[in-house]
PDB file of N, CA, C and O in Angstrom:
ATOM      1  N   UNK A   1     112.127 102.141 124.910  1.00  0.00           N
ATOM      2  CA  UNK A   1     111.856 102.379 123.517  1.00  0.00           C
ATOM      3  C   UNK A   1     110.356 102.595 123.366  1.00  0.00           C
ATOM      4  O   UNK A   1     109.585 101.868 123.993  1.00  0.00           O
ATOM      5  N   UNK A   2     109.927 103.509 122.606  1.00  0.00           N
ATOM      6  CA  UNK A   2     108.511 103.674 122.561  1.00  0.00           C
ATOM      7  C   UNK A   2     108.476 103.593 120.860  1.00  0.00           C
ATOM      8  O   UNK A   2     109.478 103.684 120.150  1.00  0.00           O
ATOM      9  N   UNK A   3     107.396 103.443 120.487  1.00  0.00           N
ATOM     10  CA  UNK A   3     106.905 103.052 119.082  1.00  0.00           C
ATOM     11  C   UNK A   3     105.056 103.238 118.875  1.00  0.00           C
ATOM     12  O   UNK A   3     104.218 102.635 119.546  1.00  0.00           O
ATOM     13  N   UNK A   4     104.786 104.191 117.816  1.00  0.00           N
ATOM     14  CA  UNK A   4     103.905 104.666 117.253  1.00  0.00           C
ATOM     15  C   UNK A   4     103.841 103.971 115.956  1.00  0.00           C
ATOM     16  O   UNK A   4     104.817 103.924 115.207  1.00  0.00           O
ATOM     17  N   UNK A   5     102.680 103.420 115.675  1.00  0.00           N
ATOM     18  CA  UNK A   5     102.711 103.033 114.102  1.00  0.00           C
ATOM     19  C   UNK A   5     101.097 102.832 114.025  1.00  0.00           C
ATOM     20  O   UNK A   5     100.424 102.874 115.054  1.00  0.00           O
ATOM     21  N   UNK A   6     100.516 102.612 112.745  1.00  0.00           N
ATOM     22  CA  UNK A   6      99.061 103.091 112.806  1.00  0.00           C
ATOM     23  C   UNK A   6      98.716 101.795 111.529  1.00  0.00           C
ATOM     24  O   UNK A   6      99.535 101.719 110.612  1.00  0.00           O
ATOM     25  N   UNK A   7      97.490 100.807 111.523  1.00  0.00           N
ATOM     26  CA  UNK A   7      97.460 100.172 110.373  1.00  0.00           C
ATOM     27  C   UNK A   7      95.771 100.803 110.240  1.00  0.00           C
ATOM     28  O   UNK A   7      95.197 101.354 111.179  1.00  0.00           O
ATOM     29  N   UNK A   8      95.115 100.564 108.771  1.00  0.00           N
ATOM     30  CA  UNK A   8      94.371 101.538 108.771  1.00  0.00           C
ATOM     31  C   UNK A   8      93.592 100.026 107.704  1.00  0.00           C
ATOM     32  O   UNK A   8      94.175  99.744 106.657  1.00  0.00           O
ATOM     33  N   UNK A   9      92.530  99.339 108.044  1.00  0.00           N
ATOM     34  CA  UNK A   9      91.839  98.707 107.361  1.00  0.00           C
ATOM     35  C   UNK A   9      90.577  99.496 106.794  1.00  0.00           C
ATOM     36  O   UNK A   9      90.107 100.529 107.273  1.00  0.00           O
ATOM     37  N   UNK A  10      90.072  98.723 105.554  1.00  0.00           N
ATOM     38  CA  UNK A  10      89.140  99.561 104.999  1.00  0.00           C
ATOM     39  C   UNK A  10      87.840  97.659 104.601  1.00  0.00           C
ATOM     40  O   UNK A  10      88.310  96.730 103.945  1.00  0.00           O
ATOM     41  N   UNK A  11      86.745  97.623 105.040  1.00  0.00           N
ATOM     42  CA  UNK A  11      85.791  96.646 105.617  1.00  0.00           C
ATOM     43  C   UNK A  11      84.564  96.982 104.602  1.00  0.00           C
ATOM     44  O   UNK A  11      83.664  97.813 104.717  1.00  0.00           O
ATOM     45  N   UNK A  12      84.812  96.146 103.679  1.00  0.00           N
ATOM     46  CA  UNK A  12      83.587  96.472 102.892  1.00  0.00           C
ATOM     47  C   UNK A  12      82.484  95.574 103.372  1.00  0.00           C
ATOM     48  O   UNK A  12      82.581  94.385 103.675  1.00  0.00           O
ATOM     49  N   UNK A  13      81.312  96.418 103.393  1.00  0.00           N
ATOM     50  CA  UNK A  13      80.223  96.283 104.297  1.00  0.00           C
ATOM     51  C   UNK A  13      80.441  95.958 105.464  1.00  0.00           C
ATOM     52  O   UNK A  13      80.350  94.770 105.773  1.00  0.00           O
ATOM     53  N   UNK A  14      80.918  97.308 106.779  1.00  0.00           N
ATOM     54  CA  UNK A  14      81.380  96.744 107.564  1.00  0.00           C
ATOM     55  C   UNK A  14      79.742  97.112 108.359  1.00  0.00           C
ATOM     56  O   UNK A  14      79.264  96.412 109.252  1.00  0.00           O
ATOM     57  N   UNK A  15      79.127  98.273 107.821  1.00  0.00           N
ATOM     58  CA  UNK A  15      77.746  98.343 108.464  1.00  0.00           C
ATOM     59  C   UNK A  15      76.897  97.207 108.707  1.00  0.00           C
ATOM     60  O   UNK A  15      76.219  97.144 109.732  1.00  0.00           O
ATOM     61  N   UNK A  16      76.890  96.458 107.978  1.00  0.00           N
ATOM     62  CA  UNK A  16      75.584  94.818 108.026  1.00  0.00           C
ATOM     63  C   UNK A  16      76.298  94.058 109.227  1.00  0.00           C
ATOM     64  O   UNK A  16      75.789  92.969 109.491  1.00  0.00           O
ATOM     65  N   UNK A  17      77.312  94.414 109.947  1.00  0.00           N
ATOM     66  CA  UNK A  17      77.482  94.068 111.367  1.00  0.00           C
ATOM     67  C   UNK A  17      77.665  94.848 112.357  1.00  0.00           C
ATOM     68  O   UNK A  17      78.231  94.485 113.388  1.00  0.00           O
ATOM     69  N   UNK A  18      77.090  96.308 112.108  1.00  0.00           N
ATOM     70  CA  UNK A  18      76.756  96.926 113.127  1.00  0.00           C
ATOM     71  C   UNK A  18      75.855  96.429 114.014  1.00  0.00           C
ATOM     72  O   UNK A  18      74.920  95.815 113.501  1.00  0.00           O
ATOM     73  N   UNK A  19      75.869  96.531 115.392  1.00  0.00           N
ATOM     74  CA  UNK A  19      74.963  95.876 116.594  1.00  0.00           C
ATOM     75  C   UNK A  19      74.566  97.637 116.883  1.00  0.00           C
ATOM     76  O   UNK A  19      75.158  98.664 117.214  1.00  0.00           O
ATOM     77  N   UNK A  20      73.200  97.197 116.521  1.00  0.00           N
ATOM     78  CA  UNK A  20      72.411  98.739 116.743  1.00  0.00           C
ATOM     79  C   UNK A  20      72.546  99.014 118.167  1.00  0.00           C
ATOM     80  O   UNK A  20      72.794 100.082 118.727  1.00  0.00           O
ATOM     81  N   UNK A  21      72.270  97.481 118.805  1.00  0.00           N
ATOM     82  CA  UNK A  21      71.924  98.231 120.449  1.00  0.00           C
ATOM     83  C   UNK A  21      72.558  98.392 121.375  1.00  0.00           C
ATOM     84  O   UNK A  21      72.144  98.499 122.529  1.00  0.00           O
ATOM     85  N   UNK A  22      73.919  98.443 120.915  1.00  0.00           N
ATOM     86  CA  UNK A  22      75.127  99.230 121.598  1.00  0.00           C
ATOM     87  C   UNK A  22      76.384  99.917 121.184  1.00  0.00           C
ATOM     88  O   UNK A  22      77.451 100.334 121.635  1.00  0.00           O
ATOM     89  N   UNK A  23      75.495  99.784 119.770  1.00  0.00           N
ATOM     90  CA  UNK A  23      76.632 100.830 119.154  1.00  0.00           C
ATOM     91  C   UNK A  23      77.978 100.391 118.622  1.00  0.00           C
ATOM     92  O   UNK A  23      78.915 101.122 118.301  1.00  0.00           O
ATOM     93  N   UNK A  24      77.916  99.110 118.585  1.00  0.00           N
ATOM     94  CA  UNK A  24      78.932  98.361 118.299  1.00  0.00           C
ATOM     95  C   UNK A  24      79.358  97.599 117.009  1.00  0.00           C
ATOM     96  O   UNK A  24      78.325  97.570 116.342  1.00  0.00           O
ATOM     97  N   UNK A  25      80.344  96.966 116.309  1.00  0.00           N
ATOM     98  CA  UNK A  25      80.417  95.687 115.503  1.00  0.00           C
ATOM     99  C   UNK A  25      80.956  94.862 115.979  1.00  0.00           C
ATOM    100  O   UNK A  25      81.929  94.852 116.733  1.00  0.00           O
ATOM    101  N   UNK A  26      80.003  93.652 115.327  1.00  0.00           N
ATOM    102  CA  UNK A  26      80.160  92.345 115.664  1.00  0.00           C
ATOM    103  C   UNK A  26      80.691  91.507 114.823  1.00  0.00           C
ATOM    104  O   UNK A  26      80.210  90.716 114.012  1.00  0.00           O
ATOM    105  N   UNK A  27      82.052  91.870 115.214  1.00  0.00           N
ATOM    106  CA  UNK A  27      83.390  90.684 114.469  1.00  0.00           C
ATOM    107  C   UNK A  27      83.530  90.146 114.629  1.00  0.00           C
ATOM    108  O   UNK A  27      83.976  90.057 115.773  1.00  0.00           O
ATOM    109  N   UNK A  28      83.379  88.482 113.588  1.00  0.00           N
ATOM    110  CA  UNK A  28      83.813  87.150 113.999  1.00  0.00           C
ATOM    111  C   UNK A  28      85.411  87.075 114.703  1.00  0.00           C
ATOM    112  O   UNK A  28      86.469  87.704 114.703  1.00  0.00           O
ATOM    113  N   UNK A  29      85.032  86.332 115.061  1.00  0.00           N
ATOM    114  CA  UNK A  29      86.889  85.735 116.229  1.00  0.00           C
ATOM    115  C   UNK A  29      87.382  85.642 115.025  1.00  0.00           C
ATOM    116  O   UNK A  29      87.694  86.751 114.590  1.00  0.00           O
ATOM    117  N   UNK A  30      87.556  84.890 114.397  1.00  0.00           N
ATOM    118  CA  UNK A  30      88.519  84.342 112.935  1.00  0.00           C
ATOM    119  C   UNK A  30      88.747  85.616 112.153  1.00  0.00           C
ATOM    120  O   UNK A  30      89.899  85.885 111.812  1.00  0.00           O
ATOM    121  N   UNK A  31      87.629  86.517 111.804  1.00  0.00           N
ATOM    122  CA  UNK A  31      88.335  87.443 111.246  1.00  0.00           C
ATOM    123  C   UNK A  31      89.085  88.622 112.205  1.00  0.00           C
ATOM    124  O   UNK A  31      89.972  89.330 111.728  1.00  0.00           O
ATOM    125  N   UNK A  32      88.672  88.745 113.486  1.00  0.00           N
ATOM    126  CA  UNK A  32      89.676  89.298 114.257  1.00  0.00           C
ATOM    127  C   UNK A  32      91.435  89.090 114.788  1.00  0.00           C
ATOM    128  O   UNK A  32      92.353  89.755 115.270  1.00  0.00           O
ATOM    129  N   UNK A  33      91.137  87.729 114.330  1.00  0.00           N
ATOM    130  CA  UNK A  33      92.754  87.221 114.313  1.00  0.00           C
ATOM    131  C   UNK A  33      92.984  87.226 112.940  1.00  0.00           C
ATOM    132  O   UNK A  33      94.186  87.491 112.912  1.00  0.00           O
ATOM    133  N   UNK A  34      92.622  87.107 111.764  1.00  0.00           N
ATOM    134  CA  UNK A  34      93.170  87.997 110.551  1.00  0.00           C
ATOM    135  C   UNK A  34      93.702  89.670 110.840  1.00  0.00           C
ATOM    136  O   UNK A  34      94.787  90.168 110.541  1.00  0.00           O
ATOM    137  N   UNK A  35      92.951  90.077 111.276  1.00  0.00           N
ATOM    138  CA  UNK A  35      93.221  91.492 111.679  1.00  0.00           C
ATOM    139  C   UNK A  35      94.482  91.855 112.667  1.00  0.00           C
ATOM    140  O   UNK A  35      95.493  92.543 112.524  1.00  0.00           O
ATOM    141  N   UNK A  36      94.030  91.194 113.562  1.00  0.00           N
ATOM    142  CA  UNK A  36      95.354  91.026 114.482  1.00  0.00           C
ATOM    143  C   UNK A  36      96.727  90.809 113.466  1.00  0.00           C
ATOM    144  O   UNK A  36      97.599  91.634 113.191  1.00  0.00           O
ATOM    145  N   UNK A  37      96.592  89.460 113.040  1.00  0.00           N
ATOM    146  CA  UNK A  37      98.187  88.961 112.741  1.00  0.00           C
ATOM    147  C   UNK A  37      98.681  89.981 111.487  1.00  0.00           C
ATOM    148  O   UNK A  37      99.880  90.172 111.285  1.00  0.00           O
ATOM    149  N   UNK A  38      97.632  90.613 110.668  1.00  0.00           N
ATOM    150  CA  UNK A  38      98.105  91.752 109.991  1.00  0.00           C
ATOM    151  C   UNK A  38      98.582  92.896 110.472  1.00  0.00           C
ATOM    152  O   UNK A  38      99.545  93.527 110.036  1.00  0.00           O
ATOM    153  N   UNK A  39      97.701  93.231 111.636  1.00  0.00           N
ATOM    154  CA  UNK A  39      98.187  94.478 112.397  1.00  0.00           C
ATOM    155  C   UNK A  39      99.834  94.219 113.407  1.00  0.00           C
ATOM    156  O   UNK A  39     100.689  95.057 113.696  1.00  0.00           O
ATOM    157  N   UNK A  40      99.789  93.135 113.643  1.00  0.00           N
ATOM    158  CA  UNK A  40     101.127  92.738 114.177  1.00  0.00           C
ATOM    159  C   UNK A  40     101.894  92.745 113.180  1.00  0.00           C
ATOM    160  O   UNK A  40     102.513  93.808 113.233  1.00  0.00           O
ATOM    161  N   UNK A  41     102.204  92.163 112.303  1.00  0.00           N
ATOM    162  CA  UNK A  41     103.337  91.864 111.339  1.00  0.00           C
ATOM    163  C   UNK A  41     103.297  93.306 111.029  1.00  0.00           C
ATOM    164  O   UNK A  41     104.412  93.821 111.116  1.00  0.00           O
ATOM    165  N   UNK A  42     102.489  93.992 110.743  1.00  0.00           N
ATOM    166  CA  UNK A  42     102.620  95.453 110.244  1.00  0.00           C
ATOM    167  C   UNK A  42     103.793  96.251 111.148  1.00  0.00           C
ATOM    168  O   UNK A  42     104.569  97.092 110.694  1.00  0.00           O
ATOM    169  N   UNK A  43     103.738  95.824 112.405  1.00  0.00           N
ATOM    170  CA  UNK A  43     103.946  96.333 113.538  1.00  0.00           C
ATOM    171  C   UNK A  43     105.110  96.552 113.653  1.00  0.00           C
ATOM    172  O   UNK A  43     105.615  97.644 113.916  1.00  0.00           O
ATOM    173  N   UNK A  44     105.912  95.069 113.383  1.00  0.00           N
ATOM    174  CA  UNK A  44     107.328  94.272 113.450  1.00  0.00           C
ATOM    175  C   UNK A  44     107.617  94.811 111.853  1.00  0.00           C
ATOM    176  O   UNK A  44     108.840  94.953 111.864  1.00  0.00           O
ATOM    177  N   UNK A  45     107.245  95.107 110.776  1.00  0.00           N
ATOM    178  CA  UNK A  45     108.273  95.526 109.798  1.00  0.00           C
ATOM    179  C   UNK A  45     108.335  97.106 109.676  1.00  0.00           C
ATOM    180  O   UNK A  45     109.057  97.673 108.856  1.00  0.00           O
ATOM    181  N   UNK A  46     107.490  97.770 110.591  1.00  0.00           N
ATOM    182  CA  UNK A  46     107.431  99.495 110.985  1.00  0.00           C
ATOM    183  C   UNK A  46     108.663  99.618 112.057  1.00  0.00           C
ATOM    184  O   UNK A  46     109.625 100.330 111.769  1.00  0.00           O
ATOM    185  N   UNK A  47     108.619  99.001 113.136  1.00  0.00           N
ATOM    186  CA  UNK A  47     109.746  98.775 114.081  1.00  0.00           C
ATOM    187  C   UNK A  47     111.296  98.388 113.169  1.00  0.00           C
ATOM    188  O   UNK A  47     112.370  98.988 113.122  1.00  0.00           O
ATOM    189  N   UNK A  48     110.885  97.306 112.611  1.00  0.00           N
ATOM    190  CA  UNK A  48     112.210  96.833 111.701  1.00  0.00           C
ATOM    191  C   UNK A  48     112.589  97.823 111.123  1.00  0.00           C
ATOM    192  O   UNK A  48     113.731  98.183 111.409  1.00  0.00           O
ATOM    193  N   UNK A  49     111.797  98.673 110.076  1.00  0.00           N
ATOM    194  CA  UNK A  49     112.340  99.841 109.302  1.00  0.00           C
ATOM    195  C   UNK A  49     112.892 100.826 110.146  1.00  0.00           C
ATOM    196  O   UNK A  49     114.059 101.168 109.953  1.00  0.00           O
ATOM    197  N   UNK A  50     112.195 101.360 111.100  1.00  0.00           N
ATOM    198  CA  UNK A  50     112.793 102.628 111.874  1.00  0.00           C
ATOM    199  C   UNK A  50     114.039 102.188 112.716  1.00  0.00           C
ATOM    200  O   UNK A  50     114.406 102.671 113.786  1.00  0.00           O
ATOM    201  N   UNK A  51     114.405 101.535 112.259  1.00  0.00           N
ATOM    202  CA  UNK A  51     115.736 100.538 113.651  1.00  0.00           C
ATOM    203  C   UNK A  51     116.754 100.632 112.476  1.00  0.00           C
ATOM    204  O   UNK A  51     117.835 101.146 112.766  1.00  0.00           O
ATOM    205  N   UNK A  52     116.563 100.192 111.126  1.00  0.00           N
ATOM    206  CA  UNK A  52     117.776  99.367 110.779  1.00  0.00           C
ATOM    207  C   UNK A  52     118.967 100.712 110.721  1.00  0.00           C
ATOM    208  O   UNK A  52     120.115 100.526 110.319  1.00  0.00           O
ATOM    209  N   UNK A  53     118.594 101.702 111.070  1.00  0.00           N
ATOM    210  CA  UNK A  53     119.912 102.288 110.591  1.00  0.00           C
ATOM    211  C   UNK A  53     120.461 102.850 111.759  1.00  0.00           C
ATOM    212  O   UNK A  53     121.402 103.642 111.706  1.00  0.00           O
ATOM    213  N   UNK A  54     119.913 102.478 112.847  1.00  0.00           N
ATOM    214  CA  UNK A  54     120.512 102.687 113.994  1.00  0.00           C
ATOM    215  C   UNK A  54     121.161 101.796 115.137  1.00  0.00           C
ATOM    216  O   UNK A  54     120.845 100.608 115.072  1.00  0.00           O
ATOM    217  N   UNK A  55     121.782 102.058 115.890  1.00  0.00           N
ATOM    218  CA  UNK A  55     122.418 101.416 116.731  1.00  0.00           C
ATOM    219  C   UNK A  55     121.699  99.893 117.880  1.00  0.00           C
ATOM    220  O   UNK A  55     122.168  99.128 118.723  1.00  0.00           O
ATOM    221  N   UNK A  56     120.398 100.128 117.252  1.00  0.00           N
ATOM    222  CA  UNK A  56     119.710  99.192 117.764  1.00  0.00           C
ATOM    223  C   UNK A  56     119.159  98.054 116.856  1.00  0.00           C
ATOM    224  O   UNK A  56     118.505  97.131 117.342  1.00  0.00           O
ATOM    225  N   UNK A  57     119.496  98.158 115.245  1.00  0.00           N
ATOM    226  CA  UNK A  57     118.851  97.236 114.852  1.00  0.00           C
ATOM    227  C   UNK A  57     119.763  95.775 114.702  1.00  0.00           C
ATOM    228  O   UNK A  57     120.952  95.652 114.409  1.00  0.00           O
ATOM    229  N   UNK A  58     118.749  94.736 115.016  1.00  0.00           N
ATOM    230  CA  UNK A  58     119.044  93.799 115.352  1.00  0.00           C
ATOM    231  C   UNK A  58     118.857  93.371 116.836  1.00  0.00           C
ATOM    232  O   UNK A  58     118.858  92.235 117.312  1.00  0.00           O
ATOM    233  N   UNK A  59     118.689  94.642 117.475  1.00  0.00           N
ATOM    234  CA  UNK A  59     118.462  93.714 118.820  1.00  0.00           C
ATOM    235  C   UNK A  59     117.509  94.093 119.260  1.00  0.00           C
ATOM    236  O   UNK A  59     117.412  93.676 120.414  1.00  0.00           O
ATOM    237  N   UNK A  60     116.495  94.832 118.907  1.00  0.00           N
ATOM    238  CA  UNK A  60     114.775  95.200 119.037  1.00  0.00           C
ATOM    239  C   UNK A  60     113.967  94.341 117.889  1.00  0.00           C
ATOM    240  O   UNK A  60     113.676  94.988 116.883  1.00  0.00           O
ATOM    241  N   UNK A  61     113.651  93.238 117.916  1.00  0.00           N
ATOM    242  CA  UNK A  61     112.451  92.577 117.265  1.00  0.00           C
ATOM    243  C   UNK A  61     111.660  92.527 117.965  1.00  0.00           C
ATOM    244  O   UNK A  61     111.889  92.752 119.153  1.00  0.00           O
ATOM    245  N   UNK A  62     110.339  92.195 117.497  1.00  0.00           N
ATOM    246  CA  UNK A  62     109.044  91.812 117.875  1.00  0.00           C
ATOM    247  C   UNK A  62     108.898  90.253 117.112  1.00  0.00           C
ATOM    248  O   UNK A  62     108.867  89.890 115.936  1.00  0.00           O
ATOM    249  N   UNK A  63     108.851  89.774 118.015  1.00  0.00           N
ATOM    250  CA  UNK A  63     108.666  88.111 117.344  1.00  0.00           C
ATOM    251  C   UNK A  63     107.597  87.813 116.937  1.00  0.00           C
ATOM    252  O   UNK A  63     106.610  88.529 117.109  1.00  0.00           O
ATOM    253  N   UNK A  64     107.570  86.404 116.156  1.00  0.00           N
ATOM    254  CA  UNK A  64     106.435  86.314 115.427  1.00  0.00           C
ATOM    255  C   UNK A  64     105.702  85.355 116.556  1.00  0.00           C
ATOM    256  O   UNK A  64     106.091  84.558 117.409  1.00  0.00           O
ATOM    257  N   UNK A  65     104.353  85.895 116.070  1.00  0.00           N
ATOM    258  CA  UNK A  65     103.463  85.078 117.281  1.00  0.00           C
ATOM    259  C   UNK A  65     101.925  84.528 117.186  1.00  0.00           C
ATOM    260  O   UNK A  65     100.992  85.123 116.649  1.00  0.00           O
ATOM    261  N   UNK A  66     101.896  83.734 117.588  1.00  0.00           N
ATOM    262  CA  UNK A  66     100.140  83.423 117.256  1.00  0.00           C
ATOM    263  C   UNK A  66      99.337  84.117 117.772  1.00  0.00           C
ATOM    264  O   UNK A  66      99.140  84.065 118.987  1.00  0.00           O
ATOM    265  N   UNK A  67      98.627  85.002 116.898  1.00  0.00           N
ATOM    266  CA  UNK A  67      97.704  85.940 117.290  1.00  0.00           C
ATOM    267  C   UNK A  67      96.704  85.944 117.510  1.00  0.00           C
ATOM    268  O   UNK A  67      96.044  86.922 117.157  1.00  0.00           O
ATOM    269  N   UNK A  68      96.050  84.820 118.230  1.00  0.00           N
ATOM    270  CA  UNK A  68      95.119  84.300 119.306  1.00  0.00           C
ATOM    271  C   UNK A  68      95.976  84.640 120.884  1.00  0.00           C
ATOM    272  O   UNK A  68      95.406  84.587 121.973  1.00  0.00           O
ATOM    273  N   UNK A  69      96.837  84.843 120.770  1.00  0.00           N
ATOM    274  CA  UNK A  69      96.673  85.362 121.819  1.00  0.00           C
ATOM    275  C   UNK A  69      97.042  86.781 122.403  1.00  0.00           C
ATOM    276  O   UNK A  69      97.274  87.063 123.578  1.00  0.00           O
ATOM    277  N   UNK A  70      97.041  87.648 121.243  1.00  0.00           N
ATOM    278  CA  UNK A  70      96.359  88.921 121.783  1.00  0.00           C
ATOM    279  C   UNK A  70      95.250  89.263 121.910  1.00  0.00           C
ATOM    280  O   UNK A  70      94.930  90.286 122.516  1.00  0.00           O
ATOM    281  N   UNK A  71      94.096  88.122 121.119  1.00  0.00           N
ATOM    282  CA  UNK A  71      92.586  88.210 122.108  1.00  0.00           C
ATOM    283  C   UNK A  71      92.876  88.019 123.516  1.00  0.00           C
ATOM    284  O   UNK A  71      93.565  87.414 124.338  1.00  0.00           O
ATOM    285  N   UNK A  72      91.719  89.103 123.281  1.00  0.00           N
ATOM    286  CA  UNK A  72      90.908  88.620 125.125  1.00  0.00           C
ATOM    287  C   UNK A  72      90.303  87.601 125.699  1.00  0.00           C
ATOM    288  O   UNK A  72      89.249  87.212 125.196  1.00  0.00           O
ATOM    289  N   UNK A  73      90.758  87.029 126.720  1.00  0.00           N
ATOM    290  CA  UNK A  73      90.330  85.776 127.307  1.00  0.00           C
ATOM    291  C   UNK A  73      88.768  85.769 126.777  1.00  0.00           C
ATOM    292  O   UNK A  73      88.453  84.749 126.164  1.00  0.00           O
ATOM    293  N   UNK A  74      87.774  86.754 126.932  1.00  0.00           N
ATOM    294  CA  UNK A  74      86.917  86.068 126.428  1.00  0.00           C
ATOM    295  C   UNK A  74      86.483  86.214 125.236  1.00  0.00           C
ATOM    296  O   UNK A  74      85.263  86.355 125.160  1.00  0.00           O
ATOM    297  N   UNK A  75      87.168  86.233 124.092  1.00  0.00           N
ATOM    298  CA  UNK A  75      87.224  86.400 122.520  1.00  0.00           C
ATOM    299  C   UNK A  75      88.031  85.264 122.515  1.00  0.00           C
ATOM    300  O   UNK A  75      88.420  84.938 121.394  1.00  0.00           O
ATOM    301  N   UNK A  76      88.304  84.737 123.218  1.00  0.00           N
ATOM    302  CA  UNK A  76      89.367  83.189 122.469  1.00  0.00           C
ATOM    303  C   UNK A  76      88.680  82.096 122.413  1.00  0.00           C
ATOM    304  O   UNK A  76      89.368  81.078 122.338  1.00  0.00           O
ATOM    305  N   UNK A  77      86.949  81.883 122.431  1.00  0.00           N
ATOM    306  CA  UNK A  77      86.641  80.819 121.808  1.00  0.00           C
ATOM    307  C   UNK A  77      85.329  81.199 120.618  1.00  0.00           C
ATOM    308  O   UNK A  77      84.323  81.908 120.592  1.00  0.00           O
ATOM    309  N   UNK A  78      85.901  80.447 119.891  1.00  0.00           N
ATOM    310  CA  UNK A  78      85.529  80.563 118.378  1.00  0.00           C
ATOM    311  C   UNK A  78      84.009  81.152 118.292  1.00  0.00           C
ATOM    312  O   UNK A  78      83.094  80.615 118.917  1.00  0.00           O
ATOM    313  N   UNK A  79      83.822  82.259 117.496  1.00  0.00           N
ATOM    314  CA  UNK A  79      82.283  82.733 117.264  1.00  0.00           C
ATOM    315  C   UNK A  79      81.803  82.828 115.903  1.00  0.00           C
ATOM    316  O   UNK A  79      82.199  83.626 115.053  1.00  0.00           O
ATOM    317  N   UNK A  80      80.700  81.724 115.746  1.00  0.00           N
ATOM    318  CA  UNK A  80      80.380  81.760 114.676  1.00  0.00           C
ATOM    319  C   UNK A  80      80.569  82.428 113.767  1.00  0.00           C
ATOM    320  O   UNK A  80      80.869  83.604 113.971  1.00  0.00           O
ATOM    321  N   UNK A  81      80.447  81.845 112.207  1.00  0.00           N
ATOM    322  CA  UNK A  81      80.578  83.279 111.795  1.00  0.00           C
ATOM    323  C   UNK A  81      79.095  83.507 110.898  1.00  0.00           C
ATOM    324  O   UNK A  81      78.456  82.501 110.590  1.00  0.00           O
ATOM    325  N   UNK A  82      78.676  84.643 110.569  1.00  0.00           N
ATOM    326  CA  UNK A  82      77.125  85.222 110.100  1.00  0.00           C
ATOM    327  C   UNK A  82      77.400  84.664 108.486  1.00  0.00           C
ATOM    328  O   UNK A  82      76.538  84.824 107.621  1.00  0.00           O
TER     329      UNK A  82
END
C-alpha cells in the first residue's frame, strides 16, 4: 500500500528562528512534537478517508502513537525553548 498525503503549516514569525549560519530553523523539541503528532493524526484520518470505501477499510490503520518517537535519536532530549 503506498500513501501520499501533504500537511501544510503556516509559522508566524517563523524567520526570528532562522539560524543564519546554516541556513536553517531552529525548532524547539516541544514544538516539533506538536508538529509531529499533528502531522501524524493528519496522516491516519487521510489514510482512514481514502480506505473507508474500499475493501481494505478497517484493516489498514495507523495507530496512535507518541510522537517523540518519530524524533531523531538526537532531537529526543528536550531543547530549550527561546
Amino acid at each position: 500500500m503506498a500513501h501520499t498525503g501533504r500537511t501544510v503549516f503556516f509559522i508566524k514569525d517563523l524567520n526570528k528562528l532562522l539560524n543564519s549560519e546554516d541556513n536553517s530553523y531552529d525548532l524547539p523539541n516541544n514544538f516539533l512534537l506538536q508538529l509531529l503528532g499533528i502531522s501524524f493524526s493528519h496522516s491516519r484520518a487521510l489514510l482512514a478517508t481514502e480506505l473507508q470505501s474500499t475493501a481494505y477499510a478497517d484493516k489498514f490503520i495507523l495507530p496512535v502513537v507518541n510522537p517523540g518517537i518519530l524524533l531523531p535519536k538526537n532531537l529526543q532530549q528536550p531543547k530549550a525553548e527561546k
